[in-house]
SEGU-310951 format. One record per atom (N, C-alpha, C): x, y, z; residue in one letter. Coordinates in steps of 0.1 Angstrom, whole numbers, plus 5000, padded with zeros to 4 digits. Example, Ala and Ser with C-alpha at 12.3 -4.5 7.8 and 13.67 -1.06 7.14 Angstrom:
<recs>
513249435078A 512349555078A 513249675078A 512849785071S 513749895071S 512950005079S 
</recs>
This chain:
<recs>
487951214868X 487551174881X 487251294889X 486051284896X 486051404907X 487051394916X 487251534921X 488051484934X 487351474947X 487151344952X 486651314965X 487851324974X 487351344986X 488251344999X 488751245005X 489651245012X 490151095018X 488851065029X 488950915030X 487950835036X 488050875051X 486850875059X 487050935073X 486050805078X 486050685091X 484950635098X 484150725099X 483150695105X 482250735113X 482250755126X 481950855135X 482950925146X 483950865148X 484950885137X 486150835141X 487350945144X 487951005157X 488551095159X 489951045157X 490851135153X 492251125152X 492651215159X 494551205163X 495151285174X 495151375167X 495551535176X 495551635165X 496551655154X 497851565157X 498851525151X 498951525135X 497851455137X 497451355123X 496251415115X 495551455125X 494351545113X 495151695104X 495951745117X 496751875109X 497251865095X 497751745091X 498351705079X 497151685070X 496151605075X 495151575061X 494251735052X 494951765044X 494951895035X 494051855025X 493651765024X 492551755016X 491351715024X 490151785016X 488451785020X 487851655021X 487351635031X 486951515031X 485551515031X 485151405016X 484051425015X 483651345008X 483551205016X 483151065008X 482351015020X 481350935014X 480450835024X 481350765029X 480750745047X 482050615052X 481750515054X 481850395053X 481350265060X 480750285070X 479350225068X 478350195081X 479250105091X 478550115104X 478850025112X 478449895110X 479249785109X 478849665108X 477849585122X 477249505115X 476149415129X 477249275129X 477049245141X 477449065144X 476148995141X 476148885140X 475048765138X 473748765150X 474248845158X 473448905168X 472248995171X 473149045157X 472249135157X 472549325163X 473949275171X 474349425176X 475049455169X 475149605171X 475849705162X 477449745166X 478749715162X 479849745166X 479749905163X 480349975168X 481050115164X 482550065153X 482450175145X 483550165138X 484950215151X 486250085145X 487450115151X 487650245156X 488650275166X 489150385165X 491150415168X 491350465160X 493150485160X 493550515174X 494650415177X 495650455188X 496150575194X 495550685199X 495950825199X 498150815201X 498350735210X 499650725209X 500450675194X 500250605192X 500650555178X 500650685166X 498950765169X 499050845159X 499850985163X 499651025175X 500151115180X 501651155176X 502751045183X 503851035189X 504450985171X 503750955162X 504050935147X 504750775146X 504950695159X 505650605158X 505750515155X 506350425147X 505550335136X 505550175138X 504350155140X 503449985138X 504049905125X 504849815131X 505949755122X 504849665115X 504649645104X 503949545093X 505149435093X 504549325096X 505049165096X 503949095091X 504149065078X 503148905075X 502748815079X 503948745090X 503148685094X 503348665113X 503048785118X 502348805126X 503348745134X 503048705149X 504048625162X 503548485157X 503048425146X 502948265142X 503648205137X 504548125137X 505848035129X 505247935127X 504147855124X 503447785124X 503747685108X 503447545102X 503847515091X 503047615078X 504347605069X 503347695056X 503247635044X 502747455050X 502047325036X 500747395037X 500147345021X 498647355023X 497947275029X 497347315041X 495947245049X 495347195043X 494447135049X 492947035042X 492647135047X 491347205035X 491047285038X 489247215042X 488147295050X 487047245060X 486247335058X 484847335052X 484447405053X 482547355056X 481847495059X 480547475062X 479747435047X 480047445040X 479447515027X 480547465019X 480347365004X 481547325001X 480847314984X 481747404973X 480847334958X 483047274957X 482847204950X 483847134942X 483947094928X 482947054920X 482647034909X 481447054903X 481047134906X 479947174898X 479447354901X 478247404890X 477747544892X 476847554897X 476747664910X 475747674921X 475747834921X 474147884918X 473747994918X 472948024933X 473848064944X 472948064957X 471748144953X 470748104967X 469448184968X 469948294972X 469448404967X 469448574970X 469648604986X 470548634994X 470648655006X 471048585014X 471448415009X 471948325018X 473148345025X 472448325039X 473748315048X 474848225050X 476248235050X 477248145048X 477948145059X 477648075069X 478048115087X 478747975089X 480247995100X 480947895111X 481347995121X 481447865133X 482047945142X 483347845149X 484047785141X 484847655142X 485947685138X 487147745148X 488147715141X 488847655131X 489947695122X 490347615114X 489447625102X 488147655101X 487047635094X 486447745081X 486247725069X 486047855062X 483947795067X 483747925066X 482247975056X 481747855044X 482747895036X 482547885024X 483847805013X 483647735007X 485247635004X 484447624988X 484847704978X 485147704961X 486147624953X 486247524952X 487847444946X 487447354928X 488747294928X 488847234915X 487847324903X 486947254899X 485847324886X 484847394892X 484547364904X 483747484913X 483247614909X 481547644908X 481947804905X 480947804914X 480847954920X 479847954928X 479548104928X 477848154926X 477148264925X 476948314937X 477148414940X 476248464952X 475848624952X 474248664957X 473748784953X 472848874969X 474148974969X 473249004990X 473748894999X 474748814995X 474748705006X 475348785022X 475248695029X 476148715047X 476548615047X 477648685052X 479148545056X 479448615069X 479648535080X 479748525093X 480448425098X 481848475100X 483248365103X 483648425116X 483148335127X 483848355143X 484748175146X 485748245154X 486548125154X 487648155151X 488848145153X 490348155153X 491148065145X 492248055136X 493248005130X 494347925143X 494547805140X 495747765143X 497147835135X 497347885128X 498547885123X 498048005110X 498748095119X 498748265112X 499648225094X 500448145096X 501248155089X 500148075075X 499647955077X 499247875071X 497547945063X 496948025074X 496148145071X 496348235055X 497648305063X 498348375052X 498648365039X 499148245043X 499948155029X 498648065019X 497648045028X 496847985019X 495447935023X 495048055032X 493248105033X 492748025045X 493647885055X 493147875064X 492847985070X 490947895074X 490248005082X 489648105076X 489848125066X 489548265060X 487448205056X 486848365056X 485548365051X 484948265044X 485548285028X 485348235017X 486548225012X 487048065010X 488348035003X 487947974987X 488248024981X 488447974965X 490147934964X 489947804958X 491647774957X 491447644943X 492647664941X 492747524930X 491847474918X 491447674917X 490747644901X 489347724901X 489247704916X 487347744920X 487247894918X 486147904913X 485548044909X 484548094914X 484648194926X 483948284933X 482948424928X 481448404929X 481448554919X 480648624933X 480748744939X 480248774951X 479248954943X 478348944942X 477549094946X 476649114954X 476949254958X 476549294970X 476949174984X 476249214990X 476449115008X 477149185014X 477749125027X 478249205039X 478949055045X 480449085050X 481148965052X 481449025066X 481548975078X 482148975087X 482748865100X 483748865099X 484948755109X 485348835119X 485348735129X 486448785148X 487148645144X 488448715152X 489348625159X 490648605150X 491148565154X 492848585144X 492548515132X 493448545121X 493548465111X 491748465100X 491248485103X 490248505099X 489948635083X 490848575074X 490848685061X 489148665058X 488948775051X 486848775045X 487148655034X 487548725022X 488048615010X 489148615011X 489948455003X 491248414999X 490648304990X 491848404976X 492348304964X 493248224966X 493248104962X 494648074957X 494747984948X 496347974941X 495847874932X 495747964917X 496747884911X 496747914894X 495147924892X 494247994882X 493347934878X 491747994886X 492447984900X 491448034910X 490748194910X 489748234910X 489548354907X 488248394917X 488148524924X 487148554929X 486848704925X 485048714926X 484748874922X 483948934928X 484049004931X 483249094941X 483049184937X 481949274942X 481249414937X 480349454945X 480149574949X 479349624956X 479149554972X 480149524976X 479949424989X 480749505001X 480249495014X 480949545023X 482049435036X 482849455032X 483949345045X 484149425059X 483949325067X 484949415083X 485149265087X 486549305089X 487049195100X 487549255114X 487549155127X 487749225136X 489049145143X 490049055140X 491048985143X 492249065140X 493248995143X 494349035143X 494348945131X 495548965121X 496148905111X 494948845103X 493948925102X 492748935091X 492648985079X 493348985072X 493149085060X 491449055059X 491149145049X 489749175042X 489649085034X 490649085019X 490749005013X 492148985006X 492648875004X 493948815001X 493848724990X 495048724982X 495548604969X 496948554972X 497148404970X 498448374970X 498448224958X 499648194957X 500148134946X 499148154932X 498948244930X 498448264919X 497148314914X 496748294927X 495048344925X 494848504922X 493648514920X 493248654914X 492348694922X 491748814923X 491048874926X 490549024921X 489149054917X 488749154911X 487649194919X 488249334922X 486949404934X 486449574925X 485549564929X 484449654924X 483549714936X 483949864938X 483149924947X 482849854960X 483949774963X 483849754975X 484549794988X 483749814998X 484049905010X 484549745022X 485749775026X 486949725034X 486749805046X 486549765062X 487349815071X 487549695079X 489249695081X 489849625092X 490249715110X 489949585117X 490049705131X 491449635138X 491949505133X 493049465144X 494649485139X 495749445146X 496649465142X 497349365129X 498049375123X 498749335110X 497249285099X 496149335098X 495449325088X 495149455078X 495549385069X 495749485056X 494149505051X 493549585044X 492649565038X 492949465025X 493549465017X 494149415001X 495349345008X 495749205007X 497049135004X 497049044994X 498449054991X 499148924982X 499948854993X 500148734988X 500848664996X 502148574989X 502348444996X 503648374989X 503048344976X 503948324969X 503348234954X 503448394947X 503148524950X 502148604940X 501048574939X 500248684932X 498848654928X 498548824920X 497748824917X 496948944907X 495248984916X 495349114920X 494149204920X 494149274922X 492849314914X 492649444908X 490949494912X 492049644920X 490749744926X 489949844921X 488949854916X 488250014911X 487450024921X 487350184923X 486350214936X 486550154944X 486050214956X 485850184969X 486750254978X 486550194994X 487050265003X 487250125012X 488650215014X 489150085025X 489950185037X 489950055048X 490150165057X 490750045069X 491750085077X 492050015087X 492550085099X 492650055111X 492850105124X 494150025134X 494449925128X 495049855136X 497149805128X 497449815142X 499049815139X 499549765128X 500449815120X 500849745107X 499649625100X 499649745095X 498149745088X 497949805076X 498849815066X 498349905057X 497549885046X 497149945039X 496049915028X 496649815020X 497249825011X 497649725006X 499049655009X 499749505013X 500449435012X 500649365006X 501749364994X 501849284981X 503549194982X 503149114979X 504149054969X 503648994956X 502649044951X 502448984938X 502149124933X 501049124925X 500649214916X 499249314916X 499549414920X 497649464924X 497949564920X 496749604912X 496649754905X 494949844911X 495149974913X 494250004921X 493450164912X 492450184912X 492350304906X 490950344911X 491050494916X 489750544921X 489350494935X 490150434943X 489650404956X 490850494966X 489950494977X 490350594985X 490650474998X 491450565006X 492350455015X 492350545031X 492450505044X 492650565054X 493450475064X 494650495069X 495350385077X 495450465094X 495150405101X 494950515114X 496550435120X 497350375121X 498650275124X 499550245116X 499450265106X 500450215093X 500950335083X 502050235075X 502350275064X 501150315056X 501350365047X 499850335035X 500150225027X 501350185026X 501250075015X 502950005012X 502449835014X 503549805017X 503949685009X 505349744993X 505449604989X 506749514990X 506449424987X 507449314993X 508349254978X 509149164982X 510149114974X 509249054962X 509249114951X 508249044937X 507149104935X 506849174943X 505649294942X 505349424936X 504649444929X 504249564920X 503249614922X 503049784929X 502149824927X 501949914921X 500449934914X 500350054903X 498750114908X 498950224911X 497950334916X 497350434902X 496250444903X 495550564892X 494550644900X 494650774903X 493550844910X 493450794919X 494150754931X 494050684944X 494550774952X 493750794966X 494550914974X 494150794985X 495550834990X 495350725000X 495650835017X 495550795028X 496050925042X 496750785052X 497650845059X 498250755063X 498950805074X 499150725089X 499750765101X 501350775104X 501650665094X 503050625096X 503850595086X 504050685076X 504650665064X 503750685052X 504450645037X 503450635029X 504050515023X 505250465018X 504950335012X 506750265014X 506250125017X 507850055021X 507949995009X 508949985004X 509249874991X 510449824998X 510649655002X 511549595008X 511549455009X 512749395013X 513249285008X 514249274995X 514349084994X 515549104984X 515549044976X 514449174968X 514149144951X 513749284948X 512849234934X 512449364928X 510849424931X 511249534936X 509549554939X 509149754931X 508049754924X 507649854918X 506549904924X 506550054924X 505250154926X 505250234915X 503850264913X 503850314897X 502250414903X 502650554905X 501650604906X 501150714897X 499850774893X 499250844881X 498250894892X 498351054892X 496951154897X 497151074910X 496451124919X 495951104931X 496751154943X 496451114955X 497251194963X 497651064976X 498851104980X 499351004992X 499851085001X 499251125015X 499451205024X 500151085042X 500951125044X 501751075053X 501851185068X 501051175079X 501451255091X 503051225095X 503251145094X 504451135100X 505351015094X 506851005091X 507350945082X 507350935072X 508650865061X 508850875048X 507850865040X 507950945031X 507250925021X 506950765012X 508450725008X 508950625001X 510150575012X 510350475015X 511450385021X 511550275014X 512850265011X 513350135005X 513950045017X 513849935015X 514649855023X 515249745020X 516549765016X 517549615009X 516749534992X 515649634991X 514849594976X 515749664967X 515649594953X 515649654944X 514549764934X 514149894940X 512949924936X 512950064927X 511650054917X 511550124906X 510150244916X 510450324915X 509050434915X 509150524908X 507250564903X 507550584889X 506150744894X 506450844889X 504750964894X 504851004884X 503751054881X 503351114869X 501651154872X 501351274859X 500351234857X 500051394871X 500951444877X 499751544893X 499951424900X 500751384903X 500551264918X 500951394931X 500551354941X 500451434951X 501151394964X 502351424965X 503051274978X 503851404984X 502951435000X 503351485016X 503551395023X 504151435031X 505051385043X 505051545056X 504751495066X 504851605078X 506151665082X 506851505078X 508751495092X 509451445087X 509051355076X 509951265076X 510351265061X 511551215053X 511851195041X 510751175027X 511451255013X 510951195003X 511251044998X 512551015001X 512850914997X 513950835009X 513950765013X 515150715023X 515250545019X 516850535015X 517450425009X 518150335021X 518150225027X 518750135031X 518950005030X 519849945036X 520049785033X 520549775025X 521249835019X 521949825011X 521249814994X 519949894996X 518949894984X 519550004974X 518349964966X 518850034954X 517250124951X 517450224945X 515950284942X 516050424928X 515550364917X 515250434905X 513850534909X 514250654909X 512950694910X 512650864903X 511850824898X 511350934885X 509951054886X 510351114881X 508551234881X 508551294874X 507451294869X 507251344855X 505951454859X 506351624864X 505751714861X 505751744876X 505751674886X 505151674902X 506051824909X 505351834922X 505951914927X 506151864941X 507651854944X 508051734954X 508851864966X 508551794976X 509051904990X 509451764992X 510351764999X 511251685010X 512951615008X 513651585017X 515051555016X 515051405014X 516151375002X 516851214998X 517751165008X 518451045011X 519051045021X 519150865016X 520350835013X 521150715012X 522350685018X 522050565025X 523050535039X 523950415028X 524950425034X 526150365030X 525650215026X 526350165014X 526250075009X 524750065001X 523850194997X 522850184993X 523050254979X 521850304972X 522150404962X 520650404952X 520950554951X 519950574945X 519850674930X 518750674920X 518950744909X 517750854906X 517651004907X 516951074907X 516451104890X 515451074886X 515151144874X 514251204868X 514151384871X 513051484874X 513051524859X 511751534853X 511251504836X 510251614838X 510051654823X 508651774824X 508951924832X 508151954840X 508152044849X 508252014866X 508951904868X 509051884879X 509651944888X 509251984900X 509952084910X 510351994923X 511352024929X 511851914940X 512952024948X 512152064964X 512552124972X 513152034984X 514652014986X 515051914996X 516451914995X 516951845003X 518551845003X 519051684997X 519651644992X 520151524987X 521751504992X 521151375003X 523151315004X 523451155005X 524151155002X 524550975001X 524650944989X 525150834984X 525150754971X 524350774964X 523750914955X 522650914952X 523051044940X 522251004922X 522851044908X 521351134904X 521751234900X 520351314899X 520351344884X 519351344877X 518951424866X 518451494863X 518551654855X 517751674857X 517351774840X 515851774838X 515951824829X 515451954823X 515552034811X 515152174808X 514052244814X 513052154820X 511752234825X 511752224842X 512652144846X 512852114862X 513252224868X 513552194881X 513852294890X 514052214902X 515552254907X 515752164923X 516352304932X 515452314942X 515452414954X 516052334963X 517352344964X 518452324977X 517952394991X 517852274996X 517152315014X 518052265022X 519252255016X 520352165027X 521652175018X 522852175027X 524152115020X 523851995013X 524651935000X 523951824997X 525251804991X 525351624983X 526651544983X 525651454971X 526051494958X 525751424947X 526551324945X 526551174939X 527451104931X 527551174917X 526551164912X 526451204898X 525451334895X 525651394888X 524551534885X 524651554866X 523351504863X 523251484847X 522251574843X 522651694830X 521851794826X 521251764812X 519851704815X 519151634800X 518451734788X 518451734777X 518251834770X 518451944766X 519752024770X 520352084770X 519752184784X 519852124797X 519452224804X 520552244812X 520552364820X 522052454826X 521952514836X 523052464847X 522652464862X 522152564869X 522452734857X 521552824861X 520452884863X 519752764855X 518452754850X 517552664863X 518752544866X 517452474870X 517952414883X 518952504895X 518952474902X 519352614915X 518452614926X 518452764930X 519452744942X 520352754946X 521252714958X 520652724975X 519952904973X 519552924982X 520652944997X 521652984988X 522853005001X 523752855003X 523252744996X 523752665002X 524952514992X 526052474996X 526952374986X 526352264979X 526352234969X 526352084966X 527752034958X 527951954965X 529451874958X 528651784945X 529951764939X 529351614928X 530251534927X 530451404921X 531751314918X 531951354904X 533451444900X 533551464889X 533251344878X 533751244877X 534151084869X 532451024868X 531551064877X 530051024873X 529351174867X 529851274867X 529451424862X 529751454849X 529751424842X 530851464830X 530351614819X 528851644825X 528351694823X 528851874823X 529551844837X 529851964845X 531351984844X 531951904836X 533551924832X 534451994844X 533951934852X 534651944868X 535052084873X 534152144865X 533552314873X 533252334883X 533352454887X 532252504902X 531552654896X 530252614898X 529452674895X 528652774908X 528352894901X 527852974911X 526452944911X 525252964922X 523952874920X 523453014922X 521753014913X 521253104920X 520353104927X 520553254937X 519753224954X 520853184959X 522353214957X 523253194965X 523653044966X 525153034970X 525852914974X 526452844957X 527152704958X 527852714946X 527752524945X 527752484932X 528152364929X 529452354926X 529752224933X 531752224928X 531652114932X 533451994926X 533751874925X 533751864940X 533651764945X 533751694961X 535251674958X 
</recs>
């Protein structure tokens, strides 16, 4: 893959805060400005100078200030196939402006073609939650079997609740390629899957401008999709590129969050990145809740102005780099454990700047493979590995549980003190036969 730059709007300025961090060239086409049915031209969003400034972070909530029921709706639409194959005419427009109301409604054996089409969804959701959970309101809903195939076109929704497409539904599947989305609501994603549905996107260009719309979600139930290419891009409060609790695998698309995390998964959620560089305001990725949630990233780069790299929260979670992954942070942590979480996390070759940090009743397991380098201080409940080609540059006092030397590697070798202590728990060390060792670059390892 070439290396393109992270995704930039079109005059879209950021605080100086936030541009100082983006270290990579930017040098990708950005999403046109989208038209309304009108015919006028919106300007692309633009980021909160305070939000991005002050680094402060736009809390991501699913579902939004709506408590609303989360049964499936009758779902209503302008445009309805159910049992049978419909190849639209080239360019057909698929427009409501009715609350509660999709575009476009795909179900049971339903398949439906469409080539250049316009979809134009104005009108508001009763119930953010019911939205979420299962496409009220949204663009184009495929659910309960129906099969969506979308190339090229241009989707655009106002008003809350208003996702572009939603799967749902064992069975259910939508596809897209070459198509451009903007939504302009709050709690709009781009496009969304829940209980099972799928979704496969191809070179398609995402921008959301309101608050808690993600470009990419999963929802309740799980669901599966899968990104190659494109650019997605969002501006508005907890908001990050992708929100999963199911399954999405992403490769070659580039990401810009002007309010958010970059990427945020939830209890059951898996995500796996290939060549994806994603830029981000307020962190780089939450794994949280109370289950198992995975990030699995290869090549690419995830840059964070401000806040953790990785935060766990009360998840049980696996992260896995390899491959040249590229993960900055301005201020804030490589890794930070709470809630009593748990976090496996591995790198195979990378070169890691930043400090670990596990708060009581959490814990975590370090396991640096290949040539991996890791400059930072490590304290709390937290067991390191490390092995013959590694290297750990102590940038702080630090307080090991465990410290394990793989392949015959030796603390001389692969850990530089820099002036400064690391304790270990003899009974999880056994490695270090309850020595104190002299480090080099000053300072010493010894039993706590």
């Amino acid at each position: 893959m070439k290396n393109p730059g992270l995704p930039r709007r079109q005059g879209h300025r950021r605080a100086a805060a936030t541009a100082s961090v983006l270290l990579l060239p930017l040098a990708v086409s950005t999403l046109s400005a989208c038209s309304d049915d009108d015919g006028a031209t919106n300007p692309p969003p633009t980021a909160s100078p305070a939000a991005t400034a002050s680094g402060a972070r736009c809390v991501t909530d699913r579902s939004a200030d709506d408590h609303g029921p989360d049964a499936e709706p009758r779902a209503k639409a302008a445009y309805t196939v159910t049992d049978k194959t419909v190849k639209a005419k080239a360019q057909k427009e698929f427009k409501t402006t009715k609350p509660d109301e999709s575009a476009l409604l795909v179900s049971g054996s339903g398949k439906l073609t469409t080539r250049d089409g316009k979809f134009i969804k104005h009108g508001g959701t009763s119930s953010v939650t019911a939205s979420d959970g299962h496409g009220l309101n949204a663009a184009a809903l495929a659910r309960d079997g129906g099969t969506l195939t979308m190339s090229g076109g241009r989707m655009s929704t106002q008003n809350k609740g208003a996702i572009a497409v939603f799967a749902s539904g064992e069975g259910t599947k939508a596809t897209l390629s070459s198509a451009g989305i903007r939504t302009h609501g709050a709690s709009s994603h781009g496009v969304a899957a829940a209980h099972g549905g799928a979704l496969d996107l191809t070179y398609v260009e995402i921008d959301t401008a309101a608050a808690q719309a993600a470009p990419v979600a999963v929802g309740p139930g799980g669901g599966k999709v899968t990104v190659s290419g494109g650019t997605m891009t969002s501006a508005g409060c907890g908001s990050p590129g992708v929100q999963t609790a199911g399954d999405v695998s992403l490769s070659q698309t580039l990401f810009d969050l002007a309010n958010s995390e970059a990427f945020t998964v939830e209890a059951g959620g898996s995500l796996t990145l290939k060549d994806v560089r994603a830029s981000a305001a307020a962190g780089g990725v939450v794994l949280r809740g109370d289950g198992e949630t995975s990030y699995r990233m290869t090549g690419g780069a995830l840059q964070a102005s401000d806040g953790d790299i990785f935060a766990v929260q009360q998840a049980d979670a696996e992260i896995e780099l390899s491959g040249g992954a590229d993960v900055q942070t301005k201020d804030g942590k490589l890794l930070r454990v709470t809630d009593k979480g748990t976090a496996k996390f591995t790198a195979d070759g990378e070169k890691l700047k930043g400090s670990v940090a596990v708060t009581k009743g959490s814990s975590a397991t370090l396991d640096l493979t290949g040539s991996a380098d890791l400059d930072g201080k490590i304290v709390g409940a937290a067991s390191l590995t490390l092995g013959p080609r590694t290297q750990w540059s102590v940038s702080g006092d630090s307080a090991l549980k465990g410290l394990k030397l793989a392949g015959g590697a030796k603390v001389s070798d692969v850990i530089v003190g820099n002036g400064h202590t690391v304790t270990y728990d003899k009974a999880s060390s056994p490695d270090l036969h309850g020595k104190k060792y002299q480090l080099e670059g000053g300072g010493q390892l010894k039993p706590a």
